[in-house]
FILUMLUM-225708 format. One record per residue: residue number from 1; residue in three letters; z, x, y of N, C-alpha, C in turn. Coordinates in steps of 0.02 Angstrom, whole numbers, padded with zeros to 5 digits, m for minus. Atoms other than C-alpha are relative to their C-alpha. Layout:
BEGIN
<atom><num>NUM</num><residuo>ALA</residuo><n_z>Z</n_z><n_x>X</n_x><n_y>Y</n_y><ca_z>Z</ca_z><ca_x>X</ca_x><ca_y>Y</ca_y><c_z>Z</c_z><c_x>X</c_x><c_y>Y</c_y></atom>
...
END
This chain:
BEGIN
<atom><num>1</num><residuo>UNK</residuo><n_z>00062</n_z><n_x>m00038</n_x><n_y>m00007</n_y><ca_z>00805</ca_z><ca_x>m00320</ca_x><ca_y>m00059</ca_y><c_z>m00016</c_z><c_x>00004</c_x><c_y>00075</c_y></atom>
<atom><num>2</num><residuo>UNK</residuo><n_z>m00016</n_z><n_x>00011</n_x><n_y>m00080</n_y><ca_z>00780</ca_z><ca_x>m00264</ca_x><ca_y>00124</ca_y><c_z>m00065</c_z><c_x>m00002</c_x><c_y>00032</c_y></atom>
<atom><num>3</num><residuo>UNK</residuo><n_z>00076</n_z><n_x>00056</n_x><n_y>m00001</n_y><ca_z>00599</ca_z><ca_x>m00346</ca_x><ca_y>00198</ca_y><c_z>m00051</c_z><c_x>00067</c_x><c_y>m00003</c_y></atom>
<atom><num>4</num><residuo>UNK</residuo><n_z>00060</n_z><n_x>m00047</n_x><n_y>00038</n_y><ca_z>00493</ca_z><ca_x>m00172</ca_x><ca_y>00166</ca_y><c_z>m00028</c_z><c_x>m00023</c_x><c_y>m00056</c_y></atom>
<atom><num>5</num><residuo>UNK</residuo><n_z>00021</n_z><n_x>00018</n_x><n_y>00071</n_y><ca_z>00528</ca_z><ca_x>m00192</ca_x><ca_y>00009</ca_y><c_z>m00039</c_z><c_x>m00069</c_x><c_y>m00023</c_y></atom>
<atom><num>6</num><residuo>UNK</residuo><n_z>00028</n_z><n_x>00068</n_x><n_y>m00005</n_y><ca_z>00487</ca_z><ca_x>m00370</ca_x><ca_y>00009</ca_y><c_z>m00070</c_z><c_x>m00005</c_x><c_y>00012</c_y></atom>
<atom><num>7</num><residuo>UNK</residuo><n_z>00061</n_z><n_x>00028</n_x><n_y>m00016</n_y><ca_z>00342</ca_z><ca_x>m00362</ca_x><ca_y>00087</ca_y><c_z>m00047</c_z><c_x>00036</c_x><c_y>m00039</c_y></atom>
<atom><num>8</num><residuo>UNK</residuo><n_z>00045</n_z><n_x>m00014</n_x><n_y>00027</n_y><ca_z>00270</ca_z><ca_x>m00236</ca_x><ca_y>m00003</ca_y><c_z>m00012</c_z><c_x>m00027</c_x><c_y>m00079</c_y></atom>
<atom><num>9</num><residuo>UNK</residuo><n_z>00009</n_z><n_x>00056</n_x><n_y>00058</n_y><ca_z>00315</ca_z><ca_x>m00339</ca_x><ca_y>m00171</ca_y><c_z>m00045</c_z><c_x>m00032</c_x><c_y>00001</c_y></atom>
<atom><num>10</num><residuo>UNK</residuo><n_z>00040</n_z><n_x>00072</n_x><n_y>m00003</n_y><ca_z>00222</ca_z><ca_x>m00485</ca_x><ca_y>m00113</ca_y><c_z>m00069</c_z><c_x>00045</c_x><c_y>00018</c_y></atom>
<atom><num>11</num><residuo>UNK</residuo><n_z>00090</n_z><n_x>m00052</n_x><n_y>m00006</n_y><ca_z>00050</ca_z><ca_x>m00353</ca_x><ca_y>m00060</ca_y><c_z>m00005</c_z><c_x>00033</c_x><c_y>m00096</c_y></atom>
<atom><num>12</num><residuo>UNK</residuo><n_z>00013</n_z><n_x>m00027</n_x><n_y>00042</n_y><ca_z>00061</ca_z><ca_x>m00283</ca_x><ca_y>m00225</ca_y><c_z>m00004</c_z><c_x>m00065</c_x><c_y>m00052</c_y></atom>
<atom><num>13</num><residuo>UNK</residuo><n_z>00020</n_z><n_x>00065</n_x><n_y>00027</n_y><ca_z>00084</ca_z><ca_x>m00460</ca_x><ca_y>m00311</ca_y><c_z>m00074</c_z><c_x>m00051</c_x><c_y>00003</c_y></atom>
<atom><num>14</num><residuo>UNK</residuo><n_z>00041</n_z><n_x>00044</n_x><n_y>m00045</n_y><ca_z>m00057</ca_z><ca_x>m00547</ca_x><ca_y>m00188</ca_y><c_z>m00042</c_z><c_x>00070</c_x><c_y>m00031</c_y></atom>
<atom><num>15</num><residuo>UNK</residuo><n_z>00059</n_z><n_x>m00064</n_x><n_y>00004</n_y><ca_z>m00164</ca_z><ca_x>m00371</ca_x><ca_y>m00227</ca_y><c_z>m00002</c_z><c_x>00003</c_x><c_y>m00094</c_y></atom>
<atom><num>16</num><residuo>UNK</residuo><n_z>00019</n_z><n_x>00016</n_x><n_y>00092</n_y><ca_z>m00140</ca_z><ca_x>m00393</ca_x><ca_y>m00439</ca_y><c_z>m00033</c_z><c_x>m00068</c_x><c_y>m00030</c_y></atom>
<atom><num>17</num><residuo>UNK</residuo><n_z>00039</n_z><n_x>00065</n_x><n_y>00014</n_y><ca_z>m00205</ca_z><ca_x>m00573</ca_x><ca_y>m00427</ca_y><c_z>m00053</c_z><c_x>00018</c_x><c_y>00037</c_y></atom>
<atom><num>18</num><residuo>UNK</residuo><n_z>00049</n_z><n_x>00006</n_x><n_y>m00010</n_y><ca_z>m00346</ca_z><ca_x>m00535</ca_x><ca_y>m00329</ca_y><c_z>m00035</c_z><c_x>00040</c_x><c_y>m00033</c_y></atom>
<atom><num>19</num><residuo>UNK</residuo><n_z>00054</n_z><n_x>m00052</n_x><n_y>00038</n_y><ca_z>m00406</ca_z><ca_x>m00366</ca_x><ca_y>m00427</ca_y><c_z>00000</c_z><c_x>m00038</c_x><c_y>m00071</c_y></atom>
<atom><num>20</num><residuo>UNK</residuo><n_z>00022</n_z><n_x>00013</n_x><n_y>00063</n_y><ca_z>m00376</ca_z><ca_x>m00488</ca_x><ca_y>m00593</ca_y><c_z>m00057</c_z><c_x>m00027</c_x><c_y>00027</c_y></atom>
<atom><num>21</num><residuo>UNK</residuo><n_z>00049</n_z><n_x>00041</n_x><n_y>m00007</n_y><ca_z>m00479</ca_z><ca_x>m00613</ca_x><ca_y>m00522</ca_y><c_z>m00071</c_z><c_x>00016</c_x><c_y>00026</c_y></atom>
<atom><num>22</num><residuo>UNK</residuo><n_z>00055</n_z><n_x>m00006</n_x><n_y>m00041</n_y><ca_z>m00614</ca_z><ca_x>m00542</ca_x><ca_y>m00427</ca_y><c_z>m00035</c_z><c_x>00093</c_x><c_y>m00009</c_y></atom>
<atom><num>23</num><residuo>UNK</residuo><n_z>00021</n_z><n_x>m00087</n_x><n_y>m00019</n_y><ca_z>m00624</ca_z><ca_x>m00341</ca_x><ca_y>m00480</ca_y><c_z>00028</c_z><c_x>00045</c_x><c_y>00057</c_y></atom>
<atom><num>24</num><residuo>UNK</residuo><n_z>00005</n_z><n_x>m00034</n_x><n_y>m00060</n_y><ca_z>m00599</ca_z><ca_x>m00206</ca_x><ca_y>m00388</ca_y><c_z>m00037</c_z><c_x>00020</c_x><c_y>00062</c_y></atom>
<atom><num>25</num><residuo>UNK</residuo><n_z>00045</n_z><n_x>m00014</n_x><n_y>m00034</n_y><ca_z>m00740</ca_z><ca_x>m00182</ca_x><ca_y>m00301</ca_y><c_z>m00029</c_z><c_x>m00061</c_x><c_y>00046</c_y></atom>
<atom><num>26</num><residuo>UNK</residuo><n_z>00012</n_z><n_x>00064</n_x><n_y>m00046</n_y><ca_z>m00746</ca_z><ca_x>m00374</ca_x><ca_y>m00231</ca_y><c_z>00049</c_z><c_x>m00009</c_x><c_y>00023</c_y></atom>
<atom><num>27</num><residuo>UNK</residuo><n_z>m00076</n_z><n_x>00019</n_x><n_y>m00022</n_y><ca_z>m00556</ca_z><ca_x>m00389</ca_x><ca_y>m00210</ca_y><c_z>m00023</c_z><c_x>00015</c_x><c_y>00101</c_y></atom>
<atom><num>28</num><residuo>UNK</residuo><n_z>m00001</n_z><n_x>m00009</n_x><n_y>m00080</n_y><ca_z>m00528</ca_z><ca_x>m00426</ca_x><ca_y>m00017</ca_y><c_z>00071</c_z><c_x>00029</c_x><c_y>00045</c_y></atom>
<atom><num>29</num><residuo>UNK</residuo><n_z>m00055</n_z><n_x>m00006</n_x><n_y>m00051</n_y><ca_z>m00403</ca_z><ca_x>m00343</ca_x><ca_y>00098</ca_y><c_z>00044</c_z><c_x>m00034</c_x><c_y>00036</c_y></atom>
<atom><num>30</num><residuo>UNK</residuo><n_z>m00023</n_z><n_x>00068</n_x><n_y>m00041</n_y><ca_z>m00401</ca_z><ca_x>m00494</ca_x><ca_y>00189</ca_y><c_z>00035</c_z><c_x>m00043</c_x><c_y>m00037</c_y></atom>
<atom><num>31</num><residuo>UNK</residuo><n_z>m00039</n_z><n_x>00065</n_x><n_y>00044</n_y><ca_z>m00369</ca_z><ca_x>m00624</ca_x><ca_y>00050</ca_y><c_z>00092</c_z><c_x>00022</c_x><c_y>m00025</c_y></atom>
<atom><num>32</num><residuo>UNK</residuo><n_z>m00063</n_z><n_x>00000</n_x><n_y>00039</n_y><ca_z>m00215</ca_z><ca_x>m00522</ca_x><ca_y>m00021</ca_y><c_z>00041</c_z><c_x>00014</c_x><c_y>00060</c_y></atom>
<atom><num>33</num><residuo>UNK</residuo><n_z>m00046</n_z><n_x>00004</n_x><n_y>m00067</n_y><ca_z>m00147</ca_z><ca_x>m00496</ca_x><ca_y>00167</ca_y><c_z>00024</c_z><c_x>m00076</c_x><c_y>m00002</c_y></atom>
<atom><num>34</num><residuo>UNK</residuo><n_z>00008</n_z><n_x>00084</n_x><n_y>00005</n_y><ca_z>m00180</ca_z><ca_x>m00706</ca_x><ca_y>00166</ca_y><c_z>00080</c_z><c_x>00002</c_x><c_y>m00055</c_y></atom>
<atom><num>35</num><residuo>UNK</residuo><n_z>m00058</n_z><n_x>00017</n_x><n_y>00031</n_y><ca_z>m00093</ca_z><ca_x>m00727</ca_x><ca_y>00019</ca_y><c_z>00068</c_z><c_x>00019</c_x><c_y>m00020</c_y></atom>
<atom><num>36</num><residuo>UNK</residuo><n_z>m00059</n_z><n_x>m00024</n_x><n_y>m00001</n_y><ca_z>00031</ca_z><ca_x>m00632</ca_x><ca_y>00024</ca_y><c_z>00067</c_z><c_x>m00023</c_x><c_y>00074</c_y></atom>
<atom><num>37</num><residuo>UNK</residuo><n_z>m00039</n_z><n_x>00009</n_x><n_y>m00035</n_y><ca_z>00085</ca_z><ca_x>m00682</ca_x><ca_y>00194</ca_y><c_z>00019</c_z><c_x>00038</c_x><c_y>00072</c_y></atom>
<atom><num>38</num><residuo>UNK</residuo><n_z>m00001</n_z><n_x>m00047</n_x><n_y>m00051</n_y><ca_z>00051</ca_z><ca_x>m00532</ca_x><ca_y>00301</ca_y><c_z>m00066</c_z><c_x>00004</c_x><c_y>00021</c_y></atom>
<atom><num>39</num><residuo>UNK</residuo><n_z>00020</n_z><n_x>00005</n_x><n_y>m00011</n_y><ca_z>m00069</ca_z><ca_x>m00493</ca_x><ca_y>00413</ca_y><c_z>m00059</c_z><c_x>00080</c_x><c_y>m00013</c_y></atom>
<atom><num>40</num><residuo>UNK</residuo><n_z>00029</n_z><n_x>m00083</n_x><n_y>00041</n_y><ca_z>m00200</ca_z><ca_x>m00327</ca_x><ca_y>00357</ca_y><c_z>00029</c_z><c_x>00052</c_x><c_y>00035</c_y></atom>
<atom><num>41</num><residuo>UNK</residuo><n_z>m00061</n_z><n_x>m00081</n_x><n_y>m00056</n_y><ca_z>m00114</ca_z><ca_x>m00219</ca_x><ca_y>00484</ca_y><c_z>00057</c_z><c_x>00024</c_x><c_y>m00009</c_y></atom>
<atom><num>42</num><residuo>UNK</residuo><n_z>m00050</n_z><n_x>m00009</n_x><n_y>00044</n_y><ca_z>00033</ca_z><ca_x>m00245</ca_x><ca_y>00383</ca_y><c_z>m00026</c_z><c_x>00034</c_x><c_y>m00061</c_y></atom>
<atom><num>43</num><residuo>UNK</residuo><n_z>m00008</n_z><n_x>m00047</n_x><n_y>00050</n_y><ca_z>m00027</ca_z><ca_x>m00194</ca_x><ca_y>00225</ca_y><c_z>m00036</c_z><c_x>00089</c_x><c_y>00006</c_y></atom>
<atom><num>44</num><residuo>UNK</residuo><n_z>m00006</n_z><n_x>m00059</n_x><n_y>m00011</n_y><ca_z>m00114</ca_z><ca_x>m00054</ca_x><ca_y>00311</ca_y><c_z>00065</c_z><c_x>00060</c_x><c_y>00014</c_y></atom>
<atom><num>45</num><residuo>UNK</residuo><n_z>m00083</n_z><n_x>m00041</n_x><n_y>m00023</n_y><ca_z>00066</ca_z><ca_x>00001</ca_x><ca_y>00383</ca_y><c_z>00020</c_z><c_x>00043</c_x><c_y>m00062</c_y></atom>
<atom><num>46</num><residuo>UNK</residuo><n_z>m00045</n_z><n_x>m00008</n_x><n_y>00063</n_y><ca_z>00121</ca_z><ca_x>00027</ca_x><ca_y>00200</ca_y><c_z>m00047</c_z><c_x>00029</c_x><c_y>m00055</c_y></atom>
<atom><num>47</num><residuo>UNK</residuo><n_z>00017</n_z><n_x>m00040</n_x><n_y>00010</n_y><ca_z>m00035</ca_z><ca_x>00085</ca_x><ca_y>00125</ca_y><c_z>m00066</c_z><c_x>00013</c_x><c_y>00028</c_y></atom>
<atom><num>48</num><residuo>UNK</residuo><n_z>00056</n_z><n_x>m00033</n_x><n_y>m00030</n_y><ca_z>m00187</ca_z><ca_x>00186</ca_x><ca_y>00162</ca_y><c_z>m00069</c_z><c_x>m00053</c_x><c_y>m00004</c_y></atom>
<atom><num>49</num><residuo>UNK</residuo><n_z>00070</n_z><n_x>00032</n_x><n_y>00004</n_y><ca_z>m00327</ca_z><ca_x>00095</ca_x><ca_y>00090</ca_y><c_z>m00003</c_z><c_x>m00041</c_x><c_y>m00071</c_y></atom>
<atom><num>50</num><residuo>UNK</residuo><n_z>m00017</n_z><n_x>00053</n_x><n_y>00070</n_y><ca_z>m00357</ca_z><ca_x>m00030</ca_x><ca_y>m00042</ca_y><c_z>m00016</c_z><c_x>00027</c_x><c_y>m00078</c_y></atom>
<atom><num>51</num><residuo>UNK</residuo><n_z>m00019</n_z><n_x>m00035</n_x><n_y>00081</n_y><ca_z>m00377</ca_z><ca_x>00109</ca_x><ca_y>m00189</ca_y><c_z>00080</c_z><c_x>00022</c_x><c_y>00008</c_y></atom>
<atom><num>52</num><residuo>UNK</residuo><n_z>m00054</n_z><n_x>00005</n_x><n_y>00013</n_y><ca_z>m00197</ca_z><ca_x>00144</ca_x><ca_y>m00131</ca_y><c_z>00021</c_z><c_x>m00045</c_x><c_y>m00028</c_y></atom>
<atom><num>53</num><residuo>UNK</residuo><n_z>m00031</n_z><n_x>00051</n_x><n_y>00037</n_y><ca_z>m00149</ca_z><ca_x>m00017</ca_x><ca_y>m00159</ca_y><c_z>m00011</c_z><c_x>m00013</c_x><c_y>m00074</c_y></atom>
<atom><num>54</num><residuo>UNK</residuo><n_z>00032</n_z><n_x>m00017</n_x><n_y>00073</n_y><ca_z>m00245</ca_z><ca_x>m00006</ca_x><ca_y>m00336</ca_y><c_z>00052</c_z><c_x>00040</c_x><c_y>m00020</c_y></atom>
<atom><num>55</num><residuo>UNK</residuo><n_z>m00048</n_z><n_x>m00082</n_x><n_y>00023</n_y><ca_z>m00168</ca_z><ca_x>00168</ca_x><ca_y>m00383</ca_y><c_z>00077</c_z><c_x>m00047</c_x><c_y>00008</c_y></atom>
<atom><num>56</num><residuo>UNK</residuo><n_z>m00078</n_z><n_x>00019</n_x><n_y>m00006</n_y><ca_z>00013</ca_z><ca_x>00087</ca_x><ca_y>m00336</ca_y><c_z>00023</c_z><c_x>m00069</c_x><c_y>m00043</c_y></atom>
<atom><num>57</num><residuo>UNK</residuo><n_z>00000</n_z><n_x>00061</n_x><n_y>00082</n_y><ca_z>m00021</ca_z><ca_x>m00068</ca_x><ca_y>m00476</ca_y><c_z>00001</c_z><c_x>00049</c_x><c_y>m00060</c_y></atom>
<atom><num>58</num><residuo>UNK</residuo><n_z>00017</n_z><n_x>m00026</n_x><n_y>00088</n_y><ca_z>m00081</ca_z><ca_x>00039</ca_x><ca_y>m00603</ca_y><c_z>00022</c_z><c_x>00079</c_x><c_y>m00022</c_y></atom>
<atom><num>59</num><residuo>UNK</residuo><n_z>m00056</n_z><n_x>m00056</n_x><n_y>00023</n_y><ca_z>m00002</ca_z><ca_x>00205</ca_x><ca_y>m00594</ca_y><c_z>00044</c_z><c_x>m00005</c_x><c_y>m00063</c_y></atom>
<atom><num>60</num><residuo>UNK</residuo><n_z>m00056</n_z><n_x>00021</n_x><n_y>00041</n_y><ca_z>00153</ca_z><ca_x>00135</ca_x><ca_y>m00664</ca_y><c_z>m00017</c_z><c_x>00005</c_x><c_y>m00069</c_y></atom>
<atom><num>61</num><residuo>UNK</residuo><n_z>00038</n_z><n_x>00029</n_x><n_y>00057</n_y><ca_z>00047</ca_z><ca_x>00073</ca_x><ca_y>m00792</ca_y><c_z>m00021</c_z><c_x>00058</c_x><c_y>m00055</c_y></atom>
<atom><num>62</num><residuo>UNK</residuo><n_z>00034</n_z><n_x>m00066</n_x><n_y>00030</n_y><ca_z>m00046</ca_z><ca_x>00221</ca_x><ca_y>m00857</ca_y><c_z>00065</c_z><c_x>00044</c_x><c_y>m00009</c_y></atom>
<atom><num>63</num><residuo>UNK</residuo><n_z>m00055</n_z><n_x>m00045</n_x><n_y>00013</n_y><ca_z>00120</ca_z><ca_x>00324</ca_x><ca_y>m00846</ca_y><c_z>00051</c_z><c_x>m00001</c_x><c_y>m00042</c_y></atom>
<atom><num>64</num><residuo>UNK</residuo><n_z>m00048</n_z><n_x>00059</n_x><n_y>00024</n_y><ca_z>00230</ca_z><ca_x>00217</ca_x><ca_y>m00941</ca_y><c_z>m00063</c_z><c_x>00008</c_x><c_y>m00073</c_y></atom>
<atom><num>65</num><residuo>UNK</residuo><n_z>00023</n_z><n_x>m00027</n_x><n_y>00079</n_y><ca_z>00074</ca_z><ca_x>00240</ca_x><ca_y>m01088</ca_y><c_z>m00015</c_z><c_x>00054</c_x><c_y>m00013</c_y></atom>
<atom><num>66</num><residuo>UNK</residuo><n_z>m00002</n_z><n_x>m00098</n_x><n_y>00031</n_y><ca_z>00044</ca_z><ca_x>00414</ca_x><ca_y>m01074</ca_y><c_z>00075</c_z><c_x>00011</c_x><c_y>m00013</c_y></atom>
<atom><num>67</num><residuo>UNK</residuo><n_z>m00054</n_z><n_x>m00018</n_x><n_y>00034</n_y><ca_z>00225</ca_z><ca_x>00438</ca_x><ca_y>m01096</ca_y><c_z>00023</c_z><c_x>m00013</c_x><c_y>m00057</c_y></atom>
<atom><num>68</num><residuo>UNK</residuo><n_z>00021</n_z><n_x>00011</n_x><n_y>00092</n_y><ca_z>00205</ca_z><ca_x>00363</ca_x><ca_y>m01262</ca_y><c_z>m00033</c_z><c_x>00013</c_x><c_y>m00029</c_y></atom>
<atom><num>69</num><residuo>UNK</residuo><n_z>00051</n_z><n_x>m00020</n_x><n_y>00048</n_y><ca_z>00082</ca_z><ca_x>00420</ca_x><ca_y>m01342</ca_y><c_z>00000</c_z><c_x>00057</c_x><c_y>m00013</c_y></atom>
<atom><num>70</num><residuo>UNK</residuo><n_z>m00027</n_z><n_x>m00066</n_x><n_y>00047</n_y><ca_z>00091</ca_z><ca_x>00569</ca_x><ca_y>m01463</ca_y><c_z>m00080</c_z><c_x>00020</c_x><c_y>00023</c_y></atom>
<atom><num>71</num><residuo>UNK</residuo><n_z>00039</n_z><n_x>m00038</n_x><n_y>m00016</n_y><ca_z>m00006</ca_z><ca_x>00722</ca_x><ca_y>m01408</ca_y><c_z>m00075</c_z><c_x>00011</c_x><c_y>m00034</c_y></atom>
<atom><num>72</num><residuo>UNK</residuo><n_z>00007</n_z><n_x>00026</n_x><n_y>00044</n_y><ca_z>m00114</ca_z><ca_x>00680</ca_x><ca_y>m01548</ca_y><c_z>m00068</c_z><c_x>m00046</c_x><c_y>00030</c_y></atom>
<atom><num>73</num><residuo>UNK</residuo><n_z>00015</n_z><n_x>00066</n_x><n_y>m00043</n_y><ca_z>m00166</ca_z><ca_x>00504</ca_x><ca_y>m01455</ca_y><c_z>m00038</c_z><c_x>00002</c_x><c_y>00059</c_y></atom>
<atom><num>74</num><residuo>UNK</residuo><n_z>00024</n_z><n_x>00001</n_x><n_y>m00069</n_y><ca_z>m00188</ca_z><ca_x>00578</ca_x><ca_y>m01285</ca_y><c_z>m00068</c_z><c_x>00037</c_x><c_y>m00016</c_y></atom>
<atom><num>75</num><residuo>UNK</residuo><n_z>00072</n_z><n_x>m00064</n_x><n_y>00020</n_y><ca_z>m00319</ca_z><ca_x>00718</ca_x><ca_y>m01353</ca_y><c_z>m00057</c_z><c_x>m00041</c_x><c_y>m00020</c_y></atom>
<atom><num>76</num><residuo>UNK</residuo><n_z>00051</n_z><n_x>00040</n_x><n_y>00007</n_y><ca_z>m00410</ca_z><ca_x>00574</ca_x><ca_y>m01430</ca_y><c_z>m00039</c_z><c_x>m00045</c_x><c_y>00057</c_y></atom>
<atom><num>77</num><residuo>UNK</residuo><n_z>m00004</n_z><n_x>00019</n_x><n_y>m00078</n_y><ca_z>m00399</ca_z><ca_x>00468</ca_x><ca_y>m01260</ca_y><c_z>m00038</c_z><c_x>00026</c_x><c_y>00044</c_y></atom>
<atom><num>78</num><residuo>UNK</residuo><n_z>00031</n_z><n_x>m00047</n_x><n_y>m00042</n_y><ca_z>m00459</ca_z><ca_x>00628</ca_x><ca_y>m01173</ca_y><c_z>m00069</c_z><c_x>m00018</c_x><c_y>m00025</c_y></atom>
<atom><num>79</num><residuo>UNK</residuo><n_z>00069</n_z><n_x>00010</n_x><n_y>00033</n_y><ca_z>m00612</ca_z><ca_x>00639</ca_x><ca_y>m01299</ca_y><c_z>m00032</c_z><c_x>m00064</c_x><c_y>00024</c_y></atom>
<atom><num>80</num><residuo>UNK</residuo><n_z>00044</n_z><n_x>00070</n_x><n_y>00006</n_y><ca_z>m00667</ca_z><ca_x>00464</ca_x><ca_y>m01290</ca_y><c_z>m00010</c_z><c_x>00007</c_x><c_y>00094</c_y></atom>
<atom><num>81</num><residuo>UNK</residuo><n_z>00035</n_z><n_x>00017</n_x><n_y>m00059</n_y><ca_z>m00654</ca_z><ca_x>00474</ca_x><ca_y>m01096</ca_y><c_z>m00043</c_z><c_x>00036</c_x><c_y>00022</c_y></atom>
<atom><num>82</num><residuo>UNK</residuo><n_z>00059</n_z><n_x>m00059</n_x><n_y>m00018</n_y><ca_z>m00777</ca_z><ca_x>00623</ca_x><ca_y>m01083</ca_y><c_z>m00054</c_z><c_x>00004</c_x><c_y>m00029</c_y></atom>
<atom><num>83</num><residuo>UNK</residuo><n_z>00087</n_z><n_x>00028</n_x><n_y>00060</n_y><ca_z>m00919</ca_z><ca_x>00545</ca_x><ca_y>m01199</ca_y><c_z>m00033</c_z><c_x>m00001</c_x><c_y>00051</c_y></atom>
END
């Protein structure tokens, strides 16, 4: 794995323990630079702002279940999110 990659592993690892633990909206920039090992100027390098880093956890996530779910599923999904 060649240390980009690496590093941005460990920001996206250090950035999924802090949004479990603390929300999004308290999560710190700082703490998951800390624990991850880099310094915030690093994970700025790699991304924009800490809803990037968000969006780049949970993307995956959301894409991976909309691609399952029968058209059906999503229409309901839709509904419920527009109450």
């Amino acid at each position: 794995m060649r240390n980009k990659e690496a590093t941005i592993k460990k920001i996206l690892q250090s950035a999924n323990d802090e949004f479990t633990e603390h929300g999004f909206e308290q999560a710190s920039v700082r703490v998951i630079a800390k624990n991850a090992g880099v310094t915030p100027g690093a994970i700025y390098k790699h991304f924009k702002s800490k809803e990037d880093i968000f969006k780049a956890i949970v993307s995956p996530i959301l894409n991976h279940l909309l691609s399952n779910m029968t058209s059906d599923q999503l229409a309901m999904a839709l509904d419920l999110a527009l109450e």
